[in-house]
N, C-alpha and C positions, 0 to 999 in steps of 0.2 A: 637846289639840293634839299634833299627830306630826308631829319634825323630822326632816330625812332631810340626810344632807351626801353628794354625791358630791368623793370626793378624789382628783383627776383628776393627771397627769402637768404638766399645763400650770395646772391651775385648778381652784380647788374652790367648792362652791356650796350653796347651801343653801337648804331649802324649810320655807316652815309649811303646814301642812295641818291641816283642821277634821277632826271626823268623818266628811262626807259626800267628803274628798276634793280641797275648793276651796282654791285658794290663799289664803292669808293674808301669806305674805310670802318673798322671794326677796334674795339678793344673791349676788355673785361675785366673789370675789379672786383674786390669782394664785399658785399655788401654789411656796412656798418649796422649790423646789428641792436638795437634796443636803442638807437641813437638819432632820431630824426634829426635833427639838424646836422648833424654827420653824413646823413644820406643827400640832404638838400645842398651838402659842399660835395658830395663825390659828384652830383648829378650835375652840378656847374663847372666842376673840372671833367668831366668826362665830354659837356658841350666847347667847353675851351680846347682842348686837344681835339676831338673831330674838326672842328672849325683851324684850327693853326694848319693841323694836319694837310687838307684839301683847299684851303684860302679864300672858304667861302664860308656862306654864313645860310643857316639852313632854317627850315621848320623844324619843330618840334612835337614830336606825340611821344606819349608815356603809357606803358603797360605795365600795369599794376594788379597785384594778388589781392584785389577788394574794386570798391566800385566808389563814385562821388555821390553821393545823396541827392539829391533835385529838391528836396526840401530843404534842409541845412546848409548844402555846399562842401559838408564834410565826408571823408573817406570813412564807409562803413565796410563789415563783413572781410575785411581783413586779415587773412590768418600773420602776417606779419604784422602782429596789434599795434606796435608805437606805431602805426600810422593811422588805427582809427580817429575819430574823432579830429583831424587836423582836417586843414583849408590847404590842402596841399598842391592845387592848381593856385590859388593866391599868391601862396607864398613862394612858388617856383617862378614865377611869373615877377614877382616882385626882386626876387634874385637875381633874374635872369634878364630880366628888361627885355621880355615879348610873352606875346600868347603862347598857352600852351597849350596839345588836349591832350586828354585822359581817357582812357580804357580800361574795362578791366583786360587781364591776358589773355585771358582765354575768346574773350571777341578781336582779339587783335590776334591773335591765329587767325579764328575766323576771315580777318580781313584779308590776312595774310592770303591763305590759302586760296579763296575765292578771287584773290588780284589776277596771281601769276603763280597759282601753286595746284596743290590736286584738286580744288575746285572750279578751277576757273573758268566760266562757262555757267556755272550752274548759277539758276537764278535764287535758291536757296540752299544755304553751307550753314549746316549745323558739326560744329568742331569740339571735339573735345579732349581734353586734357588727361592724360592718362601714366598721371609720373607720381611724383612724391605726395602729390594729393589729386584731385580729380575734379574738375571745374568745366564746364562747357559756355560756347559763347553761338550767336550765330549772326552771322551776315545776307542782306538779302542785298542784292545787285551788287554786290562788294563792299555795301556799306554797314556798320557794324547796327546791328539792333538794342539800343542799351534797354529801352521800355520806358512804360510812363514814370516809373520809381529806378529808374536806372540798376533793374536786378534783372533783363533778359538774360534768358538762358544759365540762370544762376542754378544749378543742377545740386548742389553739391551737398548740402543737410536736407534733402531729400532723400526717405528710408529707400534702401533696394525694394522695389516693388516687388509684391506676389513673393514676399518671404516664405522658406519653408521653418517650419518649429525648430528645423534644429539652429537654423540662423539664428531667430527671434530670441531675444530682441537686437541681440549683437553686439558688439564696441563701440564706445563713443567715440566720437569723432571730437576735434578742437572747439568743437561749441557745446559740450558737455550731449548732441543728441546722438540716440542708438541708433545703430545698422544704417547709417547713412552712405550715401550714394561714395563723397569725399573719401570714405576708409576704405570701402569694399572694393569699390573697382580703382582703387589708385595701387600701383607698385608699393609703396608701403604699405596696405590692405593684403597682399598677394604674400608677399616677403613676412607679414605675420601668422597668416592663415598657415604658410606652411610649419612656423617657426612651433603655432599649438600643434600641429598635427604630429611634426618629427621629434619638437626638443632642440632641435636643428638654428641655428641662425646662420640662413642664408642668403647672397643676392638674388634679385631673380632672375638672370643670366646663368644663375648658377644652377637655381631649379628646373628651370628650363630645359638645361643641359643633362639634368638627373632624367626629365620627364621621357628626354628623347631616347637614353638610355632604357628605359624599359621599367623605373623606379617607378613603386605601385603609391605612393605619398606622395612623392614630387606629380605625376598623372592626377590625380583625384584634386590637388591642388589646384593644380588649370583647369580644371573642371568646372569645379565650384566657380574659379572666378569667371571664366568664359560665360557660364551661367546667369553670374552675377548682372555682368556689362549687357549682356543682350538682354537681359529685362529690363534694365534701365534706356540702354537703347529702343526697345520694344516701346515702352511711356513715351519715351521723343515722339517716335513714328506716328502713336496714336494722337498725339497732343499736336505734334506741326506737322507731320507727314514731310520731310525735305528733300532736297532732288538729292544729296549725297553728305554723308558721314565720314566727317575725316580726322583719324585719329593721329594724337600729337603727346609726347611726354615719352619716361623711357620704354614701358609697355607695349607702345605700338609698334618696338620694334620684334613683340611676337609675331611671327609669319602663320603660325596657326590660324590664331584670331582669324585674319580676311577670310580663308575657310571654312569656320566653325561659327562666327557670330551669327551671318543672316538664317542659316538654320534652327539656330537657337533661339532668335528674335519669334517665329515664322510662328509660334502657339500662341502667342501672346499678342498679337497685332492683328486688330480690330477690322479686317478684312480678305475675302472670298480672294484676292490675289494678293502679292504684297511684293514687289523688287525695289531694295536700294542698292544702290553702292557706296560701299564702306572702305576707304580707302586710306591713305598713309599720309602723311604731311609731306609734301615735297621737298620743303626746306627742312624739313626735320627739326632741332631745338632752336635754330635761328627764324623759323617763323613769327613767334610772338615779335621777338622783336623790328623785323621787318615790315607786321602788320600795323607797329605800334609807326612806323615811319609812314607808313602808308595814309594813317586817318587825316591826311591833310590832303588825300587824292582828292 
């Protein structure tokens, strides 16, 4: 059995999984908050119930909103900060009485997706994150790519590329840098952009739903950001060229987007032909943490 916990800003969650992949058992708490050792007891009662639950005793992988340092050992780049700076594969491990591994979340989509989801097949799955903030991971043969400083595919305070003036320099993002990738193309980026444009505070289901309506703000809105993402996606193409782009978070579940990106992409990518496919997360928000179950394939 292979347990996978996504350990999320708001909530963390946990998956059983057989060999062939099927669910055996799920549950979801809320995540303690400013409290790491708080988070270190949900994450041993969340293994203690999977495990009573199914009567087995399983792997363990963790997908996390930051990454482990190769130099330190400690969890950097974490917008849920009580967790930088900790040895938090140690000290789960030392809780827990086994190994554990670590991912960031957004490669553990990737994994996800590239096992037995929309990538699967492809020898490279660049994934990305497109919900409350905006992070990309990638997988090659299924296996996740952390890098030699364990920041591949770390997307996310990097500026949208090929800014216009009126962008520049743009909103900071959680690390105090402008017009980053993180703010622009993540659903709370989208959910802002419209909020200067209208006055408005809305979801962006809600936009969406003006857009379709014929509303000339809520339109201009998805604009810009459709805009946005495929110039960031555009830098990927040029930087790794991958066999398919697969998006994950609440965002992706625009159906525009799969329409509208690769033409968008298509001025800015650095050759005479250019086809990817850009495609949806199969598992949808259960991916990360299925991928997080997976890194013990």
């Amino acid at each position: 059995m292979r347990l996978g916990i996504d350990w999320g800003g708001t909530k963390m969650e946990i998956i059983a999984l057989d060999a062939n992949g099927a669910e055996l058992y799920r549950e979801r708490v809320p995540t303690p908050r400013d409290d790491y050792d708080g988070c270190l007891e949900a994450v041993a009662a969340l293994v203690s119930g999977a495990e009573a639950a199914t009567g087995e005793t399983g792997t363990l992988g963790l997908g996390i909103p930051g990454s482990i340092s190769p130099a330190s050992g400690l969890v950097k780049n974490a917008n849920s900060t009580w967790m930088n700076g900790r040895p938090l594969d140690r000290d789960l491990e030392a809780r827990l009485g086994r190994q554990v591994r670590i991912q960031n979340d957004a490669n553990c989509l990737a994994v996800s997706e590239a096992t037995d989801g929309a990538g699967a097949g492809c020898h490279f799955v660049h994934a990305v994150i497109i919900g409350t903030g905006s992070g990309s991971g990638i997988a090659i043969d299924g296996k996740a790519h952390r890098g030699a400083n364990g920041i591949g595919g770390e997307w996310g305070a990097i500026p949208v590329p090929w800014m216009t003036s009126e962008e520049f320099p743009g909103p900071t993002n959680w690390l105090g840098h402008p017009g980053a990738i993180d703010h622009w193309c993540s659903g709370t980026g989208f959910q802002a952009d419209y909020l200067e444009r209208s006055g408005k505070a809305l979801k962006g289901h809600e936009i969406m739903a003006l857009k379709r309506s014929g509303d000339a703000v809520a339109g201009a809105t998805y604009e810009a950001y459709a805009s946005r993402l495929a110039r960031a996606l555009a830098m990927a193409a040029n930087l790794m060229d991958p066999d398919c782009f697969v998006l994950g978070g609440g965002m992706s579940n625009v159906d525009e987007l799969y329409n509208d990106l690769a033409k968008l992409m298509d001025p800015y990518v650095m050759s005479d032909h250019y086809e990817v496919s850009i495609r949806k997360a199969k598992h949808g928000d259960s991916s990360g943490v299925r991928g997080a179950a997976w890194l013990w394939e």
